[in-house]
C-alpha positions, 0 to 999 in steps of 0.5 A, a space after each residue: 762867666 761860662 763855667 770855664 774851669 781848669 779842665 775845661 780850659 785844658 781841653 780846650 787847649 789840648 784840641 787846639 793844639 792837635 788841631 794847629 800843631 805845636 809850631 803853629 801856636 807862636 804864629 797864631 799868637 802873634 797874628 792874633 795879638 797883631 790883629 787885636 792891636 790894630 783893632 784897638 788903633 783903628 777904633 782909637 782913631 789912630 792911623 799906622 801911615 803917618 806922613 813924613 817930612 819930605 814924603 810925597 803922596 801917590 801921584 806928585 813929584 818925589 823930594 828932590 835930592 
């Protein structure tokens, strides 16, 4: 790999850790491992917007009530 041991490693996340703030970490994370997610659907070909029954496309009439 690249030679990344434990001291390393800690370093690393000593430095990142001054750099972003402690209450940032959780953040960081979650829009990281939101962003890797999408990525995977997206070259899975997965869409997020999948039509509902009854939903209308931009520009045609809604479901009438």
């Amino acid at each position: 790999m690249l030679g990344l041991r434990t001291p390393e490693l800690l370093i690393i996340l000593l430095i990142v850790v001054v750099l972003f703030g402690a209450n940032k970490l959780p953040q960081l994370g979650k829009g990281l491992g939101e962003g890797i997610r999408s990525f995977k659907k997206s070259f899975a070909g997965e869409d997020d917007e999948k039509p509902t029954p009854g939903s209308s496309r931009p520009g045609e009439p809604g479901p009438k009530a």
